[in-house]
Biopython code that builds the backbone (N, CA, C, O; Angstrom):
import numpy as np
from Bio.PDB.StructureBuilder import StructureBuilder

atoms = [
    (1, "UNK", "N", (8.379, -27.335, -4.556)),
    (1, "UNK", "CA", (8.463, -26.355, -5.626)),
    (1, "UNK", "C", (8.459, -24.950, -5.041)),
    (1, "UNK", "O", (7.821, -24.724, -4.013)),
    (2, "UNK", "N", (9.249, -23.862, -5.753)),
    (2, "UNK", "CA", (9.314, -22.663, -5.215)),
    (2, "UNK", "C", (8.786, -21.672, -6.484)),
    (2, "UNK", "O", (9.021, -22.107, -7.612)),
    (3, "UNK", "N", (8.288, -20.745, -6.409)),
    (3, "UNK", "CA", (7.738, -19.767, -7.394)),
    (3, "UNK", "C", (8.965, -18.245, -6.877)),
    (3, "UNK", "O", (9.085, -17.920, -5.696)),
    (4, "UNK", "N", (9.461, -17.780, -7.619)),
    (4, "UNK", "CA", (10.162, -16.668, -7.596)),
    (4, "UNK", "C", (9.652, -15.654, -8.133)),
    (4, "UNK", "O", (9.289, -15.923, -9.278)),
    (5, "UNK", "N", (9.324, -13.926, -7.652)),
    (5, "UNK", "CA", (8.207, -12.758, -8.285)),
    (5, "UNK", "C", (9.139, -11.870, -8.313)),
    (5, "UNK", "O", (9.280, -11.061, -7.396)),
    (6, "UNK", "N", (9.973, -11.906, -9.473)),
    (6, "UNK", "CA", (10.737, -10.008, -9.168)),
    (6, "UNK", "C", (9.792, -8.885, -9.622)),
    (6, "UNK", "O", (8.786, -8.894, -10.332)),
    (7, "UNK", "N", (10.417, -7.972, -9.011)),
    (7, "UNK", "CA", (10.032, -6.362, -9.224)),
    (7, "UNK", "C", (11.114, -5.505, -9.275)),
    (7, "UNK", "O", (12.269, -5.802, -8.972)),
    (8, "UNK", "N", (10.595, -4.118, -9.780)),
    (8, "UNK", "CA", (11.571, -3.139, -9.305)),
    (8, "UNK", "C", (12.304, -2.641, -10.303)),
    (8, "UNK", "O", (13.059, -1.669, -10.340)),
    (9, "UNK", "N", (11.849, -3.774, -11.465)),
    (9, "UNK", "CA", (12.874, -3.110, -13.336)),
    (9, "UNK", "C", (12.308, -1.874, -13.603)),
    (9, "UNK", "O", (11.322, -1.272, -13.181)),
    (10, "UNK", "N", (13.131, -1.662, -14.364)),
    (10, "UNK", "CA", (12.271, -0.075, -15.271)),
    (10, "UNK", "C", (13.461, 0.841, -15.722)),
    (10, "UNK", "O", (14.590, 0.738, -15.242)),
    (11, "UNK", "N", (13.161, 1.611, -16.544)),
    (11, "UNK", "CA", (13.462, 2.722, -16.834)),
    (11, "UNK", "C", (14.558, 3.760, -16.531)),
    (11, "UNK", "O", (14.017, 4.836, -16.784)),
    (12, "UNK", "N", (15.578, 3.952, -16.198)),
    (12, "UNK", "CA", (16.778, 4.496, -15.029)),
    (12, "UNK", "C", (17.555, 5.437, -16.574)),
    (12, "UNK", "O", (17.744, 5.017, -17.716)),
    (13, "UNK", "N", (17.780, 6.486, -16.103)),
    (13, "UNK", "CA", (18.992, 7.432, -16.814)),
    (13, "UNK", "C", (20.081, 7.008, -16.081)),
    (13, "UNK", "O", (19.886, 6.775, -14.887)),
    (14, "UNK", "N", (21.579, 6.803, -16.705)),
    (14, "UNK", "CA", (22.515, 6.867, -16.062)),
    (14, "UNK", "C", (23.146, 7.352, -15.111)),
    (14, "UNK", "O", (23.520, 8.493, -15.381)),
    (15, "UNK", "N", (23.469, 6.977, -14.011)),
    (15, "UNK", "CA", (24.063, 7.045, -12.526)),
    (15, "UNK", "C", (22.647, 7.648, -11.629)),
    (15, "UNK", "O", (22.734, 8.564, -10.811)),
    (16, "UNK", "N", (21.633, 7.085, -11.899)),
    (16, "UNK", "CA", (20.747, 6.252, -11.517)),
    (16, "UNK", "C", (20.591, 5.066, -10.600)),
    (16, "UNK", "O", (21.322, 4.085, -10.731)),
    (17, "UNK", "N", (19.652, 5.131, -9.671)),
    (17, "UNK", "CA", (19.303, 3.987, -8.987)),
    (17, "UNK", "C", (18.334, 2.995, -8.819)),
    (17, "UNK", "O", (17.320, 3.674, -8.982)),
    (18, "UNK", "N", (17.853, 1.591, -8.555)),
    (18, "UNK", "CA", (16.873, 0.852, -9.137)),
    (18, "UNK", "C", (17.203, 0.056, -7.888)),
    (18, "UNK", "O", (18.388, -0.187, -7.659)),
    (19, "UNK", "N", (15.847, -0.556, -6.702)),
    (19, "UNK", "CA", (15.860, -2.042, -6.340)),
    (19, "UNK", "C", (15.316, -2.706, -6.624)),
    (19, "UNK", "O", (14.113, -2.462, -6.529)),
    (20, "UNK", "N", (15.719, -4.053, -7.192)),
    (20, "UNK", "CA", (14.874, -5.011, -7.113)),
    (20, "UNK", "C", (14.469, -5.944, -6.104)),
    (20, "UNK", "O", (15.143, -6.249, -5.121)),
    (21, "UNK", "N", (13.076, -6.478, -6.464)),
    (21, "UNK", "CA", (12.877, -7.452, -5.092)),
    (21, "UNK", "C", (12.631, -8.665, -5.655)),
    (21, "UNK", "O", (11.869, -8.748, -6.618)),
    (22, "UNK", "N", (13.255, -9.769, -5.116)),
    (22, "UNK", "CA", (12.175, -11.536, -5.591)),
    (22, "UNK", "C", (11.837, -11.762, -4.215)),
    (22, "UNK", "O", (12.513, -11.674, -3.190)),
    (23, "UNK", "N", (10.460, -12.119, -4.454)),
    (23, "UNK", "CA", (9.849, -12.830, -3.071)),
    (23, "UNK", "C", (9.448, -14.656, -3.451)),
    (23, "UNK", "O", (8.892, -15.107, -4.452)),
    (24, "UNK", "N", (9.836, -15.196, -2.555)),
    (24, "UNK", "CA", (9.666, -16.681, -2.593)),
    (24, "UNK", "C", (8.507, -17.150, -2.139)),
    (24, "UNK", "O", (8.211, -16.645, -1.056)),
    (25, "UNK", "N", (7.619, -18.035, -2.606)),
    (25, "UNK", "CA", (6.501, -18.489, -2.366)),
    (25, "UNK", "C", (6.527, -19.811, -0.969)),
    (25, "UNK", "O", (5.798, -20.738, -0.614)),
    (26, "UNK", "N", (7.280, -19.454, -0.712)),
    (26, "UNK", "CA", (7.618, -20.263, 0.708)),
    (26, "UNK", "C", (8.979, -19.900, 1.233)),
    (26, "UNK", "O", (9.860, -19.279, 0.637)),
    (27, "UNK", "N", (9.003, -20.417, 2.512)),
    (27, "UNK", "CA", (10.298, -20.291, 3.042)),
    (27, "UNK", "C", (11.577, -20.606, 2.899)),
    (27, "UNK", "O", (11.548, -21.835, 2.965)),
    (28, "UNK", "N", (12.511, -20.339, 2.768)),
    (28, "UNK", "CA", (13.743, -21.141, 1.858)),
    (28, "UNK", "C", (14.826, -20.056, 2.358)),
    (28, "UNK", "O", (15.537, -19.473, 1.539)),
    (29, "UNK", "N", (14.920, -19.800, 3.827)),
    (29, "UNK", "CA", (15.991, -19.031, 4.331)),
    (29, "UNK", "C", (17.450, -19.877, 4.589)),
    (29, "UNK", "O", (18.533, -19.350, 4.840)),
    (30, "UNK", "N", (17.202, -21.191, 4.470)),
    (30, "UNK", "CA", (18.111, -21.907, 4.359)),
    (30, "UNK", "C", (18.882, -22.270, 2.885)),
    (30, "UNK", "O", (19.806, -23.083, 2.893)),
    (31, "UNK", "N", (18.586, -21.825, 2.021)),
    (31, "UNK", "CA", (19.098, -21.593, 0.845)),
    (31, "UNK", "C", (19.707, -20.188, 0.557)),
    (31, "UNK", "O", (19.483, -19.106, 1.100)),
    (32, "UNK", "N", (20.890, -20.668, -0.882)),
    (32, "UNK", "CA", (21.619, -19.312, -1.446)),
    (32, "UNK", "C", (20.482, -18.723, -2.220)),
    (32, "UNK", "O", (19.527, -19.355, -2.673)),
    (33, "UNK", "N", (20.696, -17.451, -2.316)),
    (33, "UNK", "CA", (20.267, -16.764, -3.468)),
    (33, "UNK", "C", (20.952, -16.170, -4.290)),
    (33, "UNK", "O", (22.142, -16.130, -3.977)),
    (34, "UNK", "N", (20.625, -15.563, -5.461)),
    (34, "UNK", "CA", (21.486, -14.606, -6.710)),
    (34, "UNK", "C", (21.002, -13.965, -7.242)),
    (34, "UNK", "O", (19.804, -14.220, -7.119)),
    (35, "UNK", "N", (21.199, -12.895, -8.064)),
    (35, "UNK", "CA", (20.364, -12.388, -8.989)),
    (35, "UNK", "C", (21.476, -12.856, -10.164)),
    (35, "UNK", "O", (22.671, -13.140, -10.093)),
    (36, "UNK", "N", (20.721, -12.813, -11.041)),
    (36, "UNK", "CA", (22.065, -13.311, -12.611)),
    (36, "UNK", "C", (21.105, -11.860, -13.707)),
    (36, "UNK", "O", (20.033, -11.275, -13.544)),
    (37, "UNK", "N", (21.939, -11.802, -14.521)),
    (37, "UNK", "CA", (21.313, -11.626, -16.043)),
    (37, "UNK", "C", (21.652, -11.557, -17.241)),
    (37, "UNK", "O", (22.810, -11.875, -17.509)),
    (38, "UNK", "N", (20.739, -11.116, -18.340)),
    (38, "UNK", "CA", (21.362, -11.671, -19.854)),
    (38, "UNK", "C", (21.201, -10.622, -20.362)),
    (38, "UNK", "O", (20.089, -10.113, -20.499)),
    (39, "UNK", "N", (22.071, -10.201, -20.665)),
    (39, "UNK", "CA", (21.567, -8.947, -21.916)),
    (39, "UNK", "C", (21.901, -9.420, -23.471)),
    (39, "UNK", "O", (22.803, -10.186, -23.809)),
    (40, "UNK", "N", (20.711, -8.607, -24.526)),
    (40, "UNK", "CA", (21.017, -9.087, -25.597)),
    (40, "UNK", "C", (21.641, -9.634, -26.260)),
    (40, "UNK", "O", (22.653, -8.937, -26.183)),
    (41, "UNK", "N", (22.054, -10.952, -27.393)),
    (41, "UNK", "CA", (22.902, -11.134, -27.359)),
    (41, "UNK", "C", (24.171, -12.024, -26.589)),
    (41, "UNK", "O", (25.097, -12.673, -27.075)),
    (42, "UNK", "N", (23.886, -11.823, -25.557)),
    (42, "UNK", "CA", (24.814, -12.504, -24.095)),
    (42, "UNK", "C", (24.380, -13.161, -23.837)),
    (42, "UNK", "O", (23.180, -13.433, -23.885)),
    (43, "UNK", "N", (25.727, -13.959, -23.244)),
    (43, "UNK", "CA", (24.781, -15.150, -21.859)),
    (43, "UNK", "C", (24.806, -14.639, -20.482)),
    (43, "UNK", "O", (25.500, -13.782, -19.933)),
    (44, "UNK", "N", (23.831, -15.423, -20.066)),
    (44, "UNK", "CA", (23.420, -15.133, -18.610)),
    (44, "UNK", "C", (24.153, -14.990, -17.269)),
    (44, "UNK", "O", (24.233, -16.006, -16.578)),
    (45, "UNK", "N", (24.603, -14.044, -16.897)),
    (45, "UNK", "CA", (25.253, -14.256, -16.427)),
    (45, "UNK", "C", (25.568, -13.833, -14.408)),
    (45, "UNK", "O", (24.991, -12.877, -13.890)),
    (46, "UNK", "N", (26.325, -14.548, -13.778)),
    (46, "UNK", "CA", (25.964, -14.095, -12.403)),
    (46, "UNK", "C", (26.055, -12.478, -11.968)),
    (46, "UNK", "O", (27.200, -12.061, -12.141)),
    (47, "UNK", "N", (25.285, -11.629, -11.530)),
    (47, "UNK", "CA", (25.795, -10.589, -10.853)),
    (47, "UNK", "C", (26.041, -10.485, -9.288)),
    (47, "UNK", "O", (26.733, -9.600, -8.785)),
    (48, "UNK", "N", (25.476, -11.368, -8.658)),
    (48, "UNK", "CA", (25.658, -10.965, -7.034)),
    (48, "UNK", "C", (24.804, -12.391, -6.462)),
    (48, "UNK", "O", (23.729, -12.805, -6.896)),
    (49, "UNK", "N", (25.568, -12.935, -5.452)),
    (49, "UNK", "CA", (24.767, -14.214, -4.551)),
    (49, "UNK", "C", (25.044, -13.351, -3.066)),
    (49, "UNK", "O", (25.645, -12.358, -2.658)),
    (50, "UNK", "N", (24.007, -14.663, -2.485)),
    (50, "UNK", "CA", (24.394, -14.385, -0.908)),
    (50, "UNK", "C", (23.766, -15.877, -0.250)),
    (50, "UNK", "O", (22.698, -16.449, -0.468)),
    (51, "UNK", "N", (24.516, -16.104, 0.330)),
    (51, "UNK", "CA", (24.710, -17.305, 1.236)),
    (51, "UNK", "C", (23.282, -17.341, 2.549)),
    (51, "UNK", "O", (23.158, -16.234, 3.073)),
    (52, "UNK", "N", (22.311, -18.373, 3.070)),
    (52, "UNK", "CA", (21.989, -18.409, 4.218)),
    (52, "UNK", "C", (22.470, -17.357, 5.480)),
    (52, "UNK", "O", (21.707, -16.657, 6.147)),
    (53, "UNK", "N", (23.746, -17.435, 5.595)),
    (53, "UNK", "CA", (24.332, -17.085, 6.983)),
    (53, "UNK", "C", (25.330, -15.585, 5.693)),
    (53, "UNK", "O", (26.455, -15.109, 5.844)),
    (54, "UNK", "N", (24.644, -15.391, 4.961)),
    (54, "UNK", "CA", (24.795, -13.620, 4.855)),
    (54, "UNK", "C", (26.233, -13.473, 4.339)),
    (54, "UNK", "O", (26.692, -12.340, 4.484)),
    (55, "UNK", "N", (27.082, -14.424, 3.739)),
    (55, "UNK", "CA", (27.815, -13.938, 2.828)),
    (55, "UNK", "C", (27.640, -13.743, 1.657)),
    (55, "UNK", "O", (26.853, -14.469, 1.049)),
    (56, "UNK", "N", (28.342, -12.680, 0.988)),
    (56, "UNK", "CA", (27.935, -12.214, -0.746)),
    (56, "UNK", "C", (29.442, -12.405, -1.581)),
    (56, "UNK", "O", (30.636, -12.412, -1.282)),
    (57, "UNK", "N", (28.716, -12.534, -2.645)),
    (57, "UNK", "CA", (29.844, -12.698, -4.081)),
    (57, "UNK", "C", (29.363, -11.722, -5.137)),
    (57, "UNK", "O", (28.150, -11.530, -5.213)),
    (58, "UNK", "N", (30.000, -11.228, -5.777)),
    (58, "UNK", "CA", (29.778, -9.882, -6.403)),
    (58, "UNK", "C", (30.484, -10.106, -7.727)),
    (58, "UNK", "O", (31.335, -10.968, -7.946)),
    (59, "UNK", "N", (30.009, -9.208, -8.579)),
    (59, "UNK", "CA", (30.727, -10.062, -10.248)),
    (59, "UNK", "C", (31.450, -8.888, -10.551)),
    (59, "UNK", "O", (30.779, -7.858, -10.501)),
    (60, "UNK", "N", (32.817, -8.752, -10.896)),
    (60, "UNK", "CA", (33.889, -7.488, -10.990)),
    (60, "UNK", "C", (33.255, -6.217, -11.346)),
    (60, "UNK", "O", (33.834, -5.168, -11.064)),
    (61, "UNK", "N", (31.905, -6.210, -12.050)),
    (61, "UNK", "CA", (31.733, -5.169, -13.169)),
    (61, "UNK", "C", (30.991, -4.531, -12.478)),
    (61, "UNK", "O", (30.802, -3.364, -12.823)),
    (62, "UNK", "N", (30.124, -5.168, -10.954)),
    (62, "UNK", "CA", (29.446, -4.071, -10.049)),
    (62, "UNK", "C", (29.993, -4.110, -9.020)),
    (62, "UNK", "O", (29.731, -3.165, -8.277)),
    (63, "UNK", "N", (30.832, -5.011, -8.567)),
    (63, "UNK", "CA", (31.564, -4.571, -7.349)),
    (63, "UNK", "C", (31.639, -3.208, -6.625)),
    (63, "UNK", "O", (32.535, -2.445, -6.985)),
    (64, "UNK", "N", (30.865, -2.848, -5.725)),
    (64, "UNK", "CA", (30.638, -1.184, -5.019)),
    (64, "UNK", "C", (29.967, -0.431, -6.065)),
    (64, "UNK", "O", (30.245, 0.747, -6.291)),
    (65, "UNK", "N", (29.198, -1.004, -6.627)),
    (65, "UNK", "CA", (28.129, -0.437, -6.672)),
    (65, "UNK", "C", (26.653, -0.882, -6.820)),
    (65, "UNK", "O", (25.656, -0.298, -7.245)),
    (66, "UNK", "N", (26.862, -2.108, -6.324)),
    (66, "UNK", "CA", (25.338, -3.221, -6.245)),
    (66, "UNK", "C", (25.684, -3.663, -4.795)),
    (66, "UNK", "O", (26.767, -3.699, -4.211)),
    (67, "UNK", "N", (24.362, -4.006, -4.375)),
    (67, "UNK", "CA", (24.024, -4.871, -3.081)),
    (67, "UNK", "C", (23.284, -5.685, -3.055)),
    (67, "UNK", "O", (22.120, -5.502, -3.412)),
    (68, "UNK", "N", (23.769, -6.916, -2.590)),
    (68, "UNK", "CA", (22.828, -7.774, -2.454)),
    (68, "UNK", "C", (21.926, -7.591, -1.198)),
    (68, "UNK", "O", (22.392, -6.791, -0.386)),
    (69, "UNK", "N", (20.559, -8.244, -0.813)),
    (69, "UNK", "CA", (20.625, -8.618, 0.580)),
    (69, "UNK", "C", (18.907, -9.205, 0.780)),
    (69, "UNK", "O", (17.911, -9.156, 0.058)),
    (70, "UNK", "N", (19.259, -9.883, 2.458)),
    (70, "UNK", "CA", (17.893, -10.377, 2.333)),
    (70, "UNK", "C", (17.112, -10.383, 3.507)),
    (70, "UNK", "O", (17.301, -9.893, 4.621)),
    (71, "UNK", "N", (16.235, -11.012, 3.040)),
    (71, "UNK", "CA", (15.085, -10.823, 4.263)),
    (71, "UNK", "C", (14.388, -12.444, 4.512)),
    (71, "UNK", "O", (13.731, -13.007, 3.636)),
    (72, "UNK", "N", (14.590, -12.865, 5.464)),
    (72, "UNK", "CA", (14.003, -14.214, 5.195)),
    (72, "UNK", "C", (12.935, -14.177, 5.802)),
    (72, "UNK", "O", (12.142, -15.080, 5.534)),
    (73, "UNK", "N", (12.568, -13.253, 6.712)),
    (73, "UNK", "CA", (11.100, -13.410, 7.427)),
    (73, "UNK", "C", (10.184, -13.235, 6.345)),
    (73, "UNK", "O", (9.115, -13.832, 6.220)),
    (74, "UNK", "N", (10.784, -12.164, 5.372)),
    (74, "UNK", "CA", (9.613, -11.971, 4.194)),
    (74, "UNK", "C", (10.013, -12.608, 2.808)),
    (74, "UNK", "O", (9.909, -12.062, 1.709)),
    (75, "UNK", "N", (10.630, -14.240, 3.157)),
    (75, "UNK", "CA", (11.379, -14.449, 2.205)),
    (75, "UNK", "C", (11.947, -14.212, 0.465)),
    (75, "UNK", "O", (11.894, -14.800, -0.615)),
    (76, "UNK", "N", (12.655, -12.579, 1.235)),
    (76, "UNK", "CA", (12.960, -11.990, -0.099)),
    (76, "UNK", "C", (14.331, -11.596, 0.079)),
    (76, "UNK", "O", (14.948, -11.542, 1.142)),
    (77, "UNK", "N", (14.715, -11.343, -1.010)),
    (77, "UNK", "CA", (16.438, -11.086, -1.628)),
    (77, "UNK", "C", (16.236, -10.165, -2.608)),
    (77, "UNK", "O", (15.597, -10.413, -3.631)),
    (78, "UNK", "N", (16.876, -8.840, -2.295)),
    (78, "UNK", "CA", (16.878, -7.556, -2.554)),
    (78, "UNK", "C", (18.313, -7.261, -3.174)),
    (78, "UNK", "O", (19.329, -7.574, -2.551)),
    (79, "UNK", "N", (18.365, -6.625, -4.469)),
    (79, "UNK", "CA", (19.442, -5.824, -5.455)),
    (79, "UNK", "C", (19.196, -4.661, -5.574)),
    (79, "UNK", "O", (18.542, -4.138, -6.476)),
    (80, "UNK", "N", (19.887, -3.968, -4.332)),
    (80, "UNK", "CA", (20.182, -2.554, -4.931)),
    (80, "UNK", "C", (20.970, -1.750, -5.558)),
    (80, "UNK", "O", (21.999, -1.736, -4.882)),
    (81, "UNK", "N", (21.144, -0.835, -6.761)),
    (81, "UNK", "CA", (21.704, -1.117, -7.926)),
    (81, "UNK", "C", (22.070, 0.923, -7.664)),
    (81, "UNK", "O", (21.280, 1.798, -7.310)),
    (82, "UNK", "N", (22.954, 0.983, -7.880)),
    (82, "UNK", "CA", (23.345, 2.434, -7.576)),
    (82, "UNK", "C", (24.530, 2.769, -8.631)),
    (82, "UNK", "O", (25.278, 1.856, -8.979)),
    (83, "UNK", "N", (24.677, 3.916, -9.074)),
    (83, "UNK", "CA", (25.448, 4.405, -9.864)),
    (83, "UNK", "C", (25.198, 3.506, -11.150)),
    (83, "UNK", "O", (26.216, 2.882, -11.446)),
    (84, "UNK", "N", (24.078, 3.262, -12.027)),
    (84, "UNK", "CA", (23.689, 2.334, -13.230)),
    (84, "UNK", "C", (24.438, 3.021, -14.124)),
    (84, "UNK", "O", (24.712, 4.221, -14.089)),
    (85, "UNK", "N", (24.792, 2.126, -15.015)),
    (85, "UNK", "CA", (25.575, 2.196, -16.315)),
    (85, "UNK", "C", (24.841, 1.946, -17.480)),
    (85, "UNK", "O", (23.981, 1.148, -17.107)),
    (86, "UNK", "N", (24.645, 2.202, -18.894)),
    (86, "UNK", "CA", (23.961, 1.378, -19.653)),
    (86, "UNK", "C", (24.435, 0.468, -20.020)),
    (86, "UNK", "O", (23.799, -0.096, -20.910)),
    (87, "UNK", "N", (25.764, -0.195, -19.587)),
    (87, "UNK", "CA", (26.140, -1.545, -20.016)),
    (87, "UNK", "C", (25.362, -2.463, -18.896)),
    (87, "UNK", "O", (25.227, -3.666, -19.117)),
    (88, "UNK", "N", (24.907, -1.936, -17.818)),
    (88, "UNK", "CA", (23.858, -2.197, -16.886)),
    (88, "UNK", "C", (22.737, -3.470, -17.477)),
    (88, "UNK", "O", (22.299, -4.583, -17.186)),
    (89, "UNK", "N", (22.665, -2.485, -18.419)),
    (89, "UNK", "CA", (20.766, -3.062, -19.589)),
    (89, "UNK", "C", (20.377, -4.323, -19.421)),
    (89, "UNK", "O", (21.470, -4.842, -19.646)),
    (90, "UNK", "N", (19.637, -5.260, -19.190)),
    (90, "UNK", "CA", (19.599, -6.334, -19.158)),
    (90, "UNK", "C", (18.608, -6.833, -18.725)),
    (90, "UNK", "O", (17.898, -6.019, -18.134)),
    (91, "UNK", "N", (18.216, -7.877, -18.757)),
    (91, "UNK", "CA", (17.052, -8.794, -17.707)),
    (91, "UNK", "C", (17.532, -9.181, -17.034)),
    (91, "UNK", "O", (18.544, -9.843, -17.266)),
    (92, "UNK", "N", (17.009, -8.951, -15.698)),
    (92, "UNK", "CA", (17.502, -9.785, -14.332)),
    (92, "UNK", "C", (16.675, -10.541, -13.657)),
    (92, "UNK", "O", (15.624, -10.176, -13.130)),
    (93, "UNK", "N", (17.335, -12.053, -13.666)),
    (93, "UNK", "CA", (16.192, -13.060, -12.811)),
    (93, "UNK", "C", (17.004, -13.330, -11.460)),
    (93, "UNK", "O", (18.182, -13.125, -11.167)),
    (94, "UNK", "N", (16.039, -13.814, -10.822)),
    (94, "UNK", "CA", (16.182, -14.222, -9.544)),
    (94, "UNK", "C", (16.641, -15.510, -9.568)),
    (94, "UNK", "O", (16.537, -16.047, -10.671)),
    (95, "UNK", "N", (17.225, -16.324, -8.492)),
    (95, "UNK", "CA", (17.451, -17.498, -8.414)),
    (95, "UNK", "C", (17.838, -17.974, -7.080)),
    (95, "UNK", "O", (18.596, -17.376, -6.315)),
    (96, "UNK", "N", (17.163, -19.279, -6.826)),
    (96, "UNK", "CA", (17.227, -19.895, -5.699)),
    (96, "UNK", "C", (17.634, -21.456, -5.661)),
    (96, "UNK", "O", (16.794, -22.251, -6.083)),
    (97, "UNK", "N", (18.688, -21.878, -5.251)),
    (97, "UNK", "CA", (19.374, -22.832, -5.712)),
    (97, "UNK", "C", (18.289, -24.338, -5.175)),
    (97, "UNK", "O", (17.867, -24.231, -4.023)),
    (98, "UNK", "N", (17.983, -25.280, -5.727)),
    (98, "UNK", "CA", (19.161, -25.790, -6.958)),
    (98, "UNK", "C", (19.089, -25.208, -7.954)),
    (98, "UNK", "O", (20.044, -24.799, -8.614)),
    (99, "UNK", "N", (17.849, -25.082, -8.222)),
    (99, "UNK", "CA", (17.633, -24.980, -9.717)),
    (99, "UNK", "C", (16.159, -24.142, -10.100)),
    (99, "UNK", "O", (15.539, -24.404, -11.131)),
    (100, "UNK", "N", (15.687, -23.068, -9.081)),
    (100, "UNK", "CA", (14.633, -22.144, -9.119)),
    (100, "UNK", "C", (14.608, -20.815, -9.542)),
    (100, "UNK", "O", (14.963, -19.941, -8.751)),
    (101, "UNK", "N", (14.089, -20.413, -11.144)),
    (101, "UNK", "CA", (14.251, -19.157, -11.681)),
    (101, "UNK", "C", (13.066, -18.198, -11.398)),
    (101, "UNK", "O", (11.925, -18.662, -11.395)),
    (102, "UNK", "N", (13.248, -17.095, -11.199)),
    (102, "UNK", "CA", (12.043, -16.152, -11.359)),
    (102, "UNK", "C", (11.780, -15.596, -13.105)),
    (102, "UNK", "O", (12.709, -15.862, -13.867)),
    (103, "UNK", "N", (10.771, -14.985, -13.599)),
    (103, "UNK", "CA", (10.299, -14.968, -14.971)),
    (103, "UNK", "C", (11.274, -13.863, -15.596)),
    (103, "UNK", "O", (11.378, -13.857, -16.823)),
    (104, "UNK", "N", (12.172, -12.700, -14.665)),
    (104, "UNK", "CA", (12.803, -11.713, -15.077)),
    (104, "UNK", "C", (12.006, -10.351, -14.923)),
    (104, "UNK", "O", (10.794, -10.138, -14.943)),
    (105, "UNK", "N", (12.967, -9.594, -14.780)),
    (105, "UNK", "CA", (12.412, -8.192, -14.849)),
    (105, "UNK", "C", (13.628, -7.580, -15.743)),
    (105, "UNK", "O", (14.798, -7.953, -15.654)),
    (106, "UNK", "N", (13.101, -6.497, -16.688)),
    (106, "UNK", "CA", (13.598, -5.447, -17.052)),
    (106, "UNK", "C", (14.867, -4.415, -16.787)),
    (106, "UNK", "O", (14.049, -3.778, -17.451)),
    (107, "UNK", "N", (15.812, -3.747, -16.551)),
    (107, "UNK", "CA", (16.003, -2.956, -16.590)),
    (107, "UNK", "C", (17.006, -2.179, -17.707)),
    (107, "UNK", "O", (17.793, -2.863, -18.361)),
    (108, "UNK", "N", (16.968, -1.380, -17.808)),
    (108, "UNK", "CA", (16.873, -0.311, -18.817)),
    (108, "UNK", "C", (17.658, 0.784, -18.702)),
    (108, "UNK", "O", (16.818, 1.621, -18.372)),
    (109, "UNK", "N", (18.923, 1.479, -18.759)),
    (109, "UNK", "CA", (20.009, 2.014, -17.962)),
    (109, "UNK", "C", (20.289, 3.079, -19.658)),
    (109, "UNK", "O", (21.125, 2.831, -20.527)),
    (110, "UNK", "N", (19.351, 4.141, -19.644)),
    (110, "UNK", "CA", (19.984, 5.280, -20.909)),
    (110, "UNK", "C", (20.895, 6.364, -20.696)),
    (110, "UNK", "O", (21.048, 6.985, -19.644)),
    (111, "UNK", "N", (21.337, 6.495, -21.509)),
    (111, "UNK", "CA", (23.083, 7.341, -21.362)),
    (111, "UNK", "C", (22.178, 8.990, -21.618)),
    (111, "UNK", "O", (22.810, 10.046, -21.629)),
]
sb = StructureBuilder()
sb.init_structure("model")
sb.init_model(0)
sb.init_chain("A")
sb.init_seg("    ")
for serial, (resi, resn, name, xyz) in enumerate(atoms, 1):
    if name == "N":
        sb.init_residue(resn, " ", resi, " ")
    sb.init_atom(name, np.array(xyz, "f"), 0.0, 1.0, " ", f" {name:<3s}", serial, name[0])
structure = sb.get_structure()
């Protein structure tokens, strides 16, 4: 079993910046990670993975202007979120495949 802890939501005025962090309750550098999220209304949806061996997938709508990335010594996977939009808005969970969610964090992107 893995426990997933994000941080890092909050509050952002537009073209604004925000990181988030999930830290894993064990080691799991041999696994993908993602961040996904849902905003109101919506389904959940992917914003950014990254592979073990450090490749990323990016979802059209942040393409250059989100980053994924990670850290496996401190097994964490980091979204840094630059130039925010308020179509931004949303909850963002963590995820660690197969099938491991973090509880969500916040963020909040006002025009």
């Amino acid at each position: 079993q893995v426990q997933l802890v994000e941080s890092g939501g909050g509050l952002v005025q537009a073209g604004g910046s925000l990181r988030l962090s999930c830290v894993a309750s064990r080691s799991i550098f041999s696994i993908s990670r993602a961040w996904y999220r849902q905003a109101p209304g919506k389904q959940r949806e992917l914003v950014a993975s990254i592979t073990s061996g450090g490749s990323t997938n990016y979802a059209d709508s942040v393409k250059g202007r989100f980053t994924i990335s990670r850290d496996n010594v401190m097994n964490t996977v980091y979204l840094q979120m630059n130039s925010l939009k308020p179509e931004d808005t949303a909850v963002y969970y963590c995820y660690a495949q197969p099938y491991f969610w973090g509880q969500g964090t916040q963020v909040t992107v006002s025009s």
